[in-house]
N, C-alpha and C positions, 0 to 999 in steps of 0.2 A: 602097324597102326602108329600114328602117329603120337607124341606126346601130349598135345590139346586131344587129340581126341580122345585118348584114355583119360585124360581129369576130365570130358566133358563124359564120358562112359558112367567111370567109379562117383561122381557126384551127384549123379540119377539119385543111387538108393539112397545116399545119407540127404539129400533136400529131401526124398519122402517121409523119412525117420524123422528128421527136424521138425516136419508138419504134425507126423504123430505123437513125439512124445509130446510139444506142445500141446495138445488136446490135451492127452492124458493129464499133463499138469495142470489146465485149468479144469479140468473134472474131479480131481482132486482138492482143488481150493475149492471150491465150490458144491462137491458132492455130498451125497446123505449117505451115511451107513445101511449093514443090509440088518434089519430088526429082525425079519424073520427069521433066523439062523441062532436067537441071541437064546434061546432055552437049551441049545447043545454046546453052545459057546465055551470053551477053554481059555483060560487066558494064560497058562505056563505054556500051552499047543502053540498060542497065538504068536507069542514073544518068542520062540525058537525057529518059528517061520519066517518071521520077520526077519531075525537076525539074520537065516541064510537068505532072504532074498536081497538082503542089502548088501549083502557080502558079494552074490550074484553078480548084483548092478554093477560093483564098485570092480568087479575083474572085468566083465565085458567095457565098460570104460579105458579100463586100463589097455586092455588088447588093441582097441581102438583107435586111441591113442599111440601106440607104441605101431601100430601099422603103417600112419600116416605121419611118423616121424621124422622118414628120412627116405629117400630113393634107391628103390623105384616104389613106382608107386602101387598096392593093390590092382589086381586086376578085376574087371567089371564081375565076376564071378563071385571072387573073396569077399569084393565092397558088399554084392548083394547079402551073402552069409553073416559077416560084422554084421549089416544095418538089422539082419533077422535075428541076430543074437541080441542087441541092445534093446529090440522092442521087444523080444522076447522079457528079459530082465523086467522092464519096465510096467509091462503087462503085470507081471505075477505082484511087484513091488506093489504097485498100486490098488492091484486084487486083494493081498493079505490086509493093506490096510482099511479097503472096504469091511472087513471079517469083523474089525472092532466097534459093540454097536456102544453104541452111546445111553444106553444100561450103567454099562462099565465105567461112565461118566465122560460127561461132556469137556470138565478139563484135561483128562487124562487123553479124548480123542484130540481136542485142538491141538497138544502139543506132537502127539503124532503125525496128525495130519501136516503139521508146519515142517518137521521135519522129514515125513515125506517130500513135500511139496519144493524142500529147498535141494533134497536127492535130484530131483525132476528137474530143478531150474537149473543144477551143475550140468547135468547130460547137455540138456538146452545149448548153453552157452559152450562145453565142448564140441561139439556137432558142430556147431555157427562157426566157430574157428576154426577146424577142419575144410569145412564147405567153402570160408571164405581165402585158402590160403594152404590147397591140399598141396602143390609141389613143391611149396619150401620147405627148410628143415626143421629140425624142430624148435619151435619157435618160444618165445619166454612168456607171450599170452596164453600159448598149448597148453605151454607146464604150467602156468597157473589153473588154467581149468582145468586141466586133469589132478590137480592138487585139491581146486574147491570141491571136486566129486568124493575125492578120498574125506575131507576133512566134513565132508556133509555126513556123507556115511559113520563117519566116528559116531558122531554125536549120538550116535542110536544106543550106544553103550551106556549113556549118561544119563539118559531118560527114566523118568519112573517109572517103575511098573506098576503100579495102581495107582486109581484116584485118589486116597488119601494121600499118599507121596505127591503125587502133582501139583494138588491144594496146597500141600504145606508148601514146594519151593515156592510158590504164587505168592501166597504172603508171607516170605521171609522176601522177597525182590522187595515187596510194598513195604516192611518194614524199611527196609534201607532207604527207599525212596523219602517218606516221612521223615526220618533220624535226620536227615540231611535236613529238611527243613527245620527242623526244631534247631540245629545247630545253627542254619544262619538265620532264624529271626532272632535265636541270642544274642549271637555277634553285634546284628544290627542294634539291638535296645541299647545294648553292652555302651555302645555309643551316645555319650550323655547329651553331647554337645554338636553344633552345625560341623556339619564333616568336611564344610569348607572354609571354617573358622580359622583354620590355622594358612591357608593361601591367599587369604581376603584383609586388605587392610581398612581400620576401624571405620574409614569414612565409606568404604566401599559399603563393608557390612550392615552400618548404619542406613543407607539409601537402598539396599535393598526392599523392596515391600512389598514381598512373594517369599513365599516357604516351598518353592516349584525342589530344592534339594534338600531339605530338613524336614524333619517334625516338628510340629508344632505341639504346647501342653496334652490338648484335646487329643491329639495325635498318638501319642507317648500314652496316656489313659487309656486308648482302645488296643493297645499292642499286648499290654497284660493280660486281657481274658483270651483276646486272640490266640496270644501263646499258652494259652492255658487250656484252647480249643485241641489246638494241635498236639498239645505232650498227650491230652486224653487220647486222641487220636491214636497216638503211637501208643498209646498204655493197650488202647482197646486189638490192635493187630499183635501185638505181644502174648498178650492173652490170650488170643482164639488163634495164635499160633502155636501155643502149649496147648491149649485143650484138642486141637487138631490133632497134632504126635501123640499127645498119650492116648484121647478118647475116642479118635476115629476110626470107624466102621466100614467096610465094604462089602461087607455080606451080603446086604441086603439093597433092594434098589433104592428105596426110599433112604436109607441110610448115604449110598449115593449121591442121591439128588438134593439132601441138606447139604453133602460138601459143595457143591457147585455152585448153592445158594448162595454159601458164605461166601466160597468166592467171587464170584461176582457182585456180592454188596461191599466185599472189602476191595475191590479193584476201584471201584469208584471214591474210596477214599485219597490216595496219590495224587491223582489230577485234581480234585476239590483241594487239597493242602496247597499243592502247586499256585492253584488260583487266587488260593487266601495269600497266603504268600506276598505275591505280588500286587496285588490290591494293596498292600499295605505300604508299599515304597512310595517315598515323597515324591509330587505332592499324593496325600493317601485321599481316594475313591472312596467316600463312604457308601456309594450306592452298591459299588464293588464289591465292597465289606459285605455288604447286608446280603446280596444278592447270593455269596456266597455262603455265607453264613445261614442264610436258609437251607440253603441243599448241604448243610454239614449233619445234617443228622445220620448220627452213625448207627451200624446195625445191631439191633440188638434180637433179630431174628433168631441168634445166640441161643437164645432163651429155651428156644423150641426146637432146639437140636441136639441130637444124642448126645455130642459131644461137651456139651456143658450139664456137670452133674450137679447132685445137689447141694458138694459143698463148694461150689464155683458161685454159687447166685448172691454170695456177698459182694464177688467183687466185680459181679454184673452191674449189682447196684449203684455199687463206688460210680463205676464208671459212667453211669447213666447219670448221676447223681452232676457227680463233675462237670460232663457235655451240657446240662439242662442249666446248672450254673452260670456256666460261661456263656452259653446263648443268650437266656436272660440280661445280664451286666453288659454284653455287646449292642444288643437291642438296646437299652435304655441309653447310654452314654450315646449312640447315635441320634435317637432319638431327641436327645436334649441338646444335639448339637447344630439340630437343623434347623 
C-alpha cells in the first residue's frame, strides 16, 4: 500500500472522531445536567470520577499524539482503535460531568463545565493537527496541542470543590477587578491640574475653549461621590467575601442557591465600576454618569442570606448608608449642572 494511501486509510477514523468529539464539546457548552439522579448524588464519588476521567483523557491524548509523531505511520487498524479510545475518554469525561446537578450549585457547575469544555476543545485542536499534517514529524503546533490537553487537564486540580469555594474565588477575581479601579480614579483626581499643562504653551492653553482632555470644577465635584461609589463598592465585596468564607453553607439547597445569588449580583458589580470608570474620563458624560449610576445599586440581598448574621447588619447598614449617600450627592450635582 502505498504511502498516500495509508494517510488517506489512518485519517478515516480520526476526521470521524473530530466531528464527534466536536458535538460532544458543544453539548457540553450548551447542556443541562441530569436532576433526576441529584437525591443519590455524591459529591467526594463525583470529584474522584472526575479526576480519573480527566486523567483518562489526558493519556489517550498523549498516546495519540505520540503515534502520529513520527514514521511510520499507524496502520488503518491502530488509527481505528486510537480514534475509539479517545472517544471513549471523552464520552465518559463528558458523562461524569453531566452527574453534577445544579443543586450542588450553579457556580460550582459553570466552572466545571468551562473546564470540561476547555478538556474538549484541547482534544479538538489536537486531532485537527494530526488530521491536517499526519506524515510529518512531530511538529511544534503538535507539541503545543498536546501540551494545551495536558495543561487543561491540570486545572482540574485547582477547581473548587463546592459551591461555597467557587463563590468565594468569584468574588475575590471581583474584588481585584474593583481595587484596580478605585486605584486609578485616585490616580486620576490625584491630578489637580490640565495634564497637558505642562506640554502647552500659555498662549496655546489660553485659546483652548474645550475641556475635550481635562476636568473641568463641576467635573472634579462629581469624581468625589463617584469615588466614594466605588470604595463602597469594594467595601460591600470585601465584606460578603468574609461573610462567604466564614458563614457559607452547602448543606442545604436553598443555602445553595443564596450563594449563587450573591454571586451573580456581585458579578454585575466589575463591569458597572468598569463603566463608571470611564464615563468619568475627560470630556466627562454626565448622561454616562447617571445612566450608570442608576444601575449601581448594589446588592443588599445580603440581608436575607445565611451568611450575614446578626452581628454583620451594622455594617450592612454602613454600607447601604454610604451607597444611598453617594447616589444622592451624584444625582444632585448633575442635576444642577444641566
Amino acid at each position: 500500500m502505498s504511502a498516500d494511501n495509508s494517510c488517506s486509510d489512518v485519517s478515516v477514523p480520526l476526521r470521524n472522531i473530530l466531528n464527534s468529539v466536536q458535538c460532544v464539546r458543544d453539548r457540553v457548552k450548551d447542556g443541562e445536567s441530569n436532576e433526576s439522579d441529584a437525591g443519590v448524588f455524591n459529591l467526594t464519588n463525583f470529584w474522584d470520577t472526575l479526576n480519573q476521567a480527566v486523567k483518562a483523557a489526558s493519556q489517550e491524548a498523549t498516546k495519540l499524539s505520540l503515534a502520529f509523531s513520527k514514521p511510520p505511520l499507524p496502520t488503518q487498524e491502530d488509527g481505528v482503535r486510537l480514534a475509539e479510545s479517545i472517544q471513549k475518554s471523552v464520552l465518559v469525561l463528558s458523562t461524569v460531568y453531566y452527574w453534577l446537578p445544579k443543586s450542588h450549585g450553579v457556580s460550582l457547575r459553570r466552572l466545571v463545565r468551562d473546564a470540561t469544555a476547555e478538556v474538549l476543545d484541547g482534544v479538538v485542536q489536537l486531532v485537527d493537527v494530526i488530521v491536517s499534517s499526519p506524515l510529518q514529524s512531530l511538529s511544534q503546533e503538535q507539541l503545543q496541542s498536546t501540551g494545551g490537553v495536558w495543561s487543561a487537564c491540570d486545572k482540574f486540580e485547582h477547581l473548587p470543590r463546592d459551591n461555597q469555594a467557587a463563590v468565594l474565588g468569584l468574588l475575590t477575581s471581583y474584588v481585584g477587578v474593583v481595587k484596580d479601579a478605585v486605584e486609578e480614579m485616585e490616580q486620576a483626581q490625584a491630578e489637580s491640574q490640565d495634564p497637558f499643562s505642562d506640554v502647552l504653551d500659555d498662549e496655546d492653553l489660553e485659546s483652548r475653549g474645550n475641556q475635550d482632555t481635562y476636568w473641568s470644577e463641576e467635573d472634579r465635584q462629581l469624581m468625589a461621590p463617584c469615588q466614594g461609589l466605588v470604595k463602597a463598592s469594594a467595601a460591600c465585596l470585601r465584606k460578603l467575601s468574609s461573610a462567604v468564607k466564614a458563614n457559607g453553607d452547602v448543606s442545604t439547597p436553598e443555602n445553595v442557591a443564596q450563594l449563587d445569588d450573591l454571586a451573580d449580583i456581585a458579578k454585575e458589580i466589575s463591569p458597572s465600576v468598569d463603566d463608571l470608570a470611564l464615563s468619568l474620563y475627560p470630556p466627562m458624560e454626565y448622561s454616562g454618569v447617571e445612566e450608570n449610576v442608576t444601575s449601581r445599586a448594589l446588592s443588599f440581598l445580603l440581608r436575607a442570606s445565611h451568611v450575614c448574621l446578626e452581628a454583620d447588619l451594622n455594617w450592612v447598614q454602613f454600607l447601604y448608608g454610604a451607597v444611598d449617600h453617594n447616589l444622592h450627592k451624584i444625582r444632585a450635582l448633575i442635576q444642577s449642572s444641566s
